[in-house]
C-alpha positions as CSV (number, residue, x, y, z in Angstrom):
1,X,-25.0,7.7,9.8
2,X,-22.1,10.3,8.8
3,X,-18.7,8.7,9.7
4,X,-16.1,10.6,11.6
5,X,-13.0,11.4,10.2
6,X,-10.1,10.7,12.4
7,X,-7.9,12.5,9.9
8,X,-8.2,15.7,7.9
9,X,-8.4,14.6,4.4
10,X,-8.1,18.3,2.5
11,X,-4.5,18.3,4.6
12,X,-3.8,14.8,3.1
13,X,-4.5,15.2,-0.7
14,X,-1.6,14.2,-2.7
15,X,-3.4,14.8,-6.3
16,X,-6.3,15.4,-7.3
17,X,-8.0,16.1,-10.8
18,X,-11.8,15.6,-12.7
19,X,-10.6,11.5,-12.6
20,X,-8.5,10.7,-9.4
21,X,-7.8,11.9,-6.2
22,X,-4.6,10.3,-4.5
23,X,-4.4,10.5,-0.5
24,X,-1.5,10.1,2.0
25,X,-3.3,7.3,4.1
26,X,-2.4,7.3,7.7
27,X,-1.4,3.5,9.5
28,X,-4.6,2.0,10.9
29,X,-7.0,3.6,8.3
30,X,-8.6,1.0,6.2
31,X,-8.9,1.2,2.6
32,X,-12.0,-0.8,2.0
33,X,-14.5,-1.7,4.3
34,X,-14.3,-5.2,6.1
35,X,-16.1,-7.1,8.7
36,X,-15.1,-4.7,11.7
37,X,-17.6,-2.2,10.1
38,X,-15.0,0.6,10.6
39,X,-15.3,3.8,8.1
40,X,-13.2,3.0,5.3
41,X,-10.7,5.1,3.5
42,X,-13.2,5.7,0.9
43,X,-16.2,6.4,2.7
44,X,-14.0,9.1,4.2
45,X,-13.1,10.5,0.8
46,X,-16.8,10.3,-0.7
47,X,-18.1,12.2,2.5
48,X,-15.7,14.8,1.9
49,X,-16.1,15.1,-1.6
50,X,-20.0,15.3,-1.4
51,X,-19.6,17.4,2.0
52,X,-16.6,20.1,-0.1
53,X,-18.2,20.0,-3.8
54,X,-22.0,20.3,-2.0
55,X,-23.3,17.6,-4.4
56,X,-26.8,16.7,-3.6
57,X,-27.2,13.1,-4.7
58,X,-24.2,10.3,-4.3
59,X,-20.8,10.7,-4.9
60,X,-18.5,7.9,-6.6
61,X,-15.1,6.7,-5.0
62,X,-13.8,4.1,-6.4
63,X,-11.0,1.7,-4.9
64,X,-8.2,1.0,-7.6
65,X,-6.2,-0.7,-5.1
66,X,-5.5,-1.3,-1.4
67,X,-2.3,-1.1,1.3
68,X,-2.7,-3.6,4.4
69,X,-4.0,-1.5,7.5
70,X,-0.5,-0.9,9.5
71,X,0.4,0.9,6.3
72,X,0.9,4.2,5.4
73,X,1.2,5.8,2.3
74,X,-0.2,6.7,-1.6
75,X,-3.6,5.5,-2.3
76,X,-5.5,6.6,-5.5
77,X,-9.0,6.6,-5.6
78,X,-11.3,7.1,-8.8
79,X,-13.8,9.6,-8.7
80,X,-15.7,8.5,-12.0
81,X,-17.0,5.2,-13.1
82,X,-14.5,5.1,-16.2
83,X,-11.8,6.6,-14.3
84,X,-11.9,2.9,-12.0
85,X,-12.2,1.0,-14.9
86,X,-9.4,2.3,-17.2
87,X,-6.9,2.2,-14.1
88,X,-8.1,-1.2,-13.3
89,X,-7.2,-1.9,-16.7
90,X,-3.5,-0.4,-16.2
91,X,-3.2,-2.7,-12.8
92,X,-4.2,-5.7,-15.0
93,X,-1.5,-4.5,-17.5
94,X,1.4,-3.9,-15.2
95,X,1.4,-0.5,-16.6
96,X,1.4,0.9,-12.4
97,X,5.2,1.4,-10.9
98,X,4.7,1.7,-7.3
99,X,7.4,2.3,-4.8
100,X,7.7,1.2,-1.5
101,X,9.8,2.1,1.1
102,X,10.8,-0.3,4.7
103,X,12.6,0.3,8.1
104,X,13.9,-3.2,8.7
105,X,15.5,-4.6,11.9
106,X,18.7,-5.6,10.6
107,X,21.1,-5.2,7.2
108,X,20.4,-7.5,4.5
109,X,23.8,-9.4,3.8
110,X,23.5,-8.2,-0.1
111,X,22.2,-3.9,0.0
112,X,20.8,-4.2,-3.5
113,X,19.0,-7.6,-4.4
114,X,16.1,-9.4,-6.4
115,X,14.2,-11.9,-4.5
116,X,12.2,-14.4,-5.6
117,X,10.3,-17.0,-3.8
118,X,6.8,-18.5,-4.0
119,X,3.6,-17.2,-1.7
120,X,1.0,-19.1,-0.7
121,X,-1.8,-17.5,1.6
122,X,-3.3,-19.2,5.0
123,X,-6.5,-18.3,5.2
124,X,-6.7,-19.5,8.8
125,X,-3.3,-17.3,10.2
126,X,-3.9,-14.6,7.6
127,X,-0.1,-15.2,6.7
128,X,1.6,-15.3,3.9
129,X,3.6,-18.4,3.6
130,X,6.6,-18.7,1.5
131,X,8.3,-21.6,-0.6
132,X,11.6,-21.9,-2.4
133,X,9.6,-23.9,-5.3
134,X,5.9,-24.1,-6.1
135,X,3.4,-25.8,-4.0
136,X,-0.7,-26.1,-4.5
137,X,-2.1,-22.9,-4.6
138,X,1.6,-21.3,-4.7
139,X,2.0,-18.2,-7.0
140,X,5.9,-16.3,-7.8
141,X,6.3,-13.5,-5.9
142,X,8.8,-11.3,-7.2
143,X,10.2,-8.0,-5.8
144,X,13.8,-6.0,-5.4
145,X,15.2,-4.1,-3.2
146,X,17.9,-1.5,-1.9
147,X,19.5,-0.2,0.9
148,X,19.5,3.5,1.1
149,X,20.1,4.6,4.7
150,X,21.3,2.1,7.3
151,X,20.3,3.5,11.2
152,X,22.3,1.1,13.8
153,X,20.9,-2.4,13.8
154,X,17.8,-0.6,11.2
155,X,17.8,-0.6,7.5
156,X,16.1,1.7,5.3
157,X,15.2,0.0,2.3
158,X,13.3,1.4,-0.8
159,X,11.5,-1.4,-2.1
160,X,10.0,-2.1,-6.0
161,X,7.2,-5.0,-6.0
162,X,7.4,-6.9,-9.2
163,X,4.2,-9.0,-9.0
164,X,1.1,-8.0,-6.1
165,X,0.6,-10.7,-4.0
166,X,-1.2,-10.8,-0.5
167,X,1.3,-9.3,2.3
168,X,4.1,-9.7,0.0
169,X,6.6,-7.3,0.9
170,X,6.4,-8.1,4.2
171,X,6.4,-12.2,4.1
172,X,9.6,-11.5,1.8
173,X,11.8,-9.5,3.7
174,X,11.2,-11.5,6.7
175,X,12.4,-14.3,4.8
176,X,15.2,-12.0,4.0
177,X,16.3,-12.1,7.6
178,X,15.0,-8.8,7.8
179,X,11.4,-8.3,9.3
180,X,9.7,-4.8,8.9
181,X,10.0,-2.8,12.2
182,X,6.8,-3.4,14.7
183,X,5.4,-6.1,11.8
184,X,5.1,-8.7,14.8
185,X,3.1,-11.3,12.5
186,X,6.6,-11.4,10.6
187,X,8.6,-11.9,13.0
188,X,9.5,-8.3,14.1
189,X,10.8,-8.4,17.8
190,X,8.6,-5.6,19.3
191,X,5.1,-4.1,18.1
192,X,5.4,-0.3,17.7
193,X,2.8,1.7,20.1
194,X,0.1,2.8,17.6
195,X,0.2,-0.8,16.5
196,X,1.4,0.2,12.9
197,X,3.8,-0.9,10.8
198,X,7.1,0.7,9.2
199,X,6.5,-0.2,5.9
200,X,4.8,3.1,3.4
201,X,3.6,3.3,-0.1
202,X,6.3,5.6,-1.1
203,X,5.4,6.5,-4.7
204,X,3.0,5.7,-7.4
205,X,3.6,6.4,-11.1
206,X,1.4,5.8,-14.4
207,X,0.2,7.0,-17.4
208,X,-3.0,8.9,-16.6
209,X,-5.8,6.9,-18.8
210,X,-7.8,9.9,-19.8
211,X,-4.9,12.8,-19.9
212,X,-2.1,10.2,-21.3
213,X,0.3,12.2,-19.6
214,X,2.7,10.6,-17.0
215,X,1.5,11.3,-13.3
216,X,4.1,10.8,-10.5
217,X,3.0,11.0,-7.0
218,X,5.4,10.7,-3.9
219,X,4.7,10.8,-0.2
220,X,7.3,11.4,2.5
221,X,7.7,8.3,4.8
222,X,6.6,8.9,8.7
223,X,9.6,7.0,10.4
């Protein structure tokens, strides 16, 4: 069954070469497929590759890595077998700088800050749970932040994860005293209408692992 695109992904290529193709992923797309059987982010991108390039037998889309639904932003996807593994291997390494950037209800007391905490997932509330010390099954979460446009009671913060743990960013800044706008699991005082939420994967930089030349890839945030 061919799944329909509710986007137009030629309109939303960021990059693309032999090895990658980076897309601006609209809130409410998923990236991989999950148990609501809704078409996937990459299902969308290998139809279009194989539908654009006319190839005859299956095309290969790899996922390198994945934004929470409600998110928008830069996701890369690999286009070859070695191309997955080799950025897989630069995720492992730490050798990925991504960028985020949050509307926040509120202004954080200190604009430009490192926080710190521990995260601990609930599997039952699909939460992320946060500690000031370790606890079982506890991992450091560390991230910074600053504030680079403040909009009334909003904040626009850009925002550089340090470690990748599950809903981080947003656990975090809710901690913060500053929940991302319409994130209503983290406290957020209002859902937005299109049920997404204002936080975006800003930026993405690495070394490319075939080229070895340095590969920056921005996309404007929505709100």
């Amino acid at each position: 069954m061919k799944p329909q695109i509710p986007f137009n992904i030629q309109d939303h290529i960021l990059y693309e070469d032999n090895h990658l193709i980076a897309v601006a992923k609209p809130s409410g797309v998923l990236v991989q497929g999950d148990q609501t059987g809704d078409v996937p982010l990459s299902d969308l991108v290998k139809t279009f590759l194989k539908e654009r390039d006319q190839k005859p037998g299956n095309v290969f889309c790899g996922v390198i890595h994945r934004i929470d639904r409600p998110v928008s932003g830069v996701v890369v996807l690999a286009k070859t077998s070695k191309a997955l593994s080799k950025m897989n291997e630069l995720f492992r390494d730490d050798k990925i700088k991504k960028t985020y950037r949050a509307l926040v209800n509120g202004i954080p007391e200190i604009e430009v800050q490192e926080l710190k905490c521990f995260l601990r997932k609930n599997g039952k509330t699909m939460r992320a749970e946060v500690f000031h010390r370790q606890v079982e099954n506890s991992k450091e979460s560390v991230l910074s932040y600053n504030v680079i446009e403040k909009r009334g009671h909003q904040s626009l913060l850009e925002v550089y994860p340090i470690t990748g743990r599950f809903h981080q960013i947003r656990a975090m800044l809710s901690h913060n005293k500053t929940p991302i706008v319409g994130d209503l699991k983290y406290g957020a005082p209002q859902a937005l209408k299109n049920k997404s939420i204002c936080l975006h994967a800003y930026q993405i930089e690495f070394i490319h692992p075939i080229k070895q030349e340095l590969v920056k890839i921005t996309c404007k945030e929505p709100f």
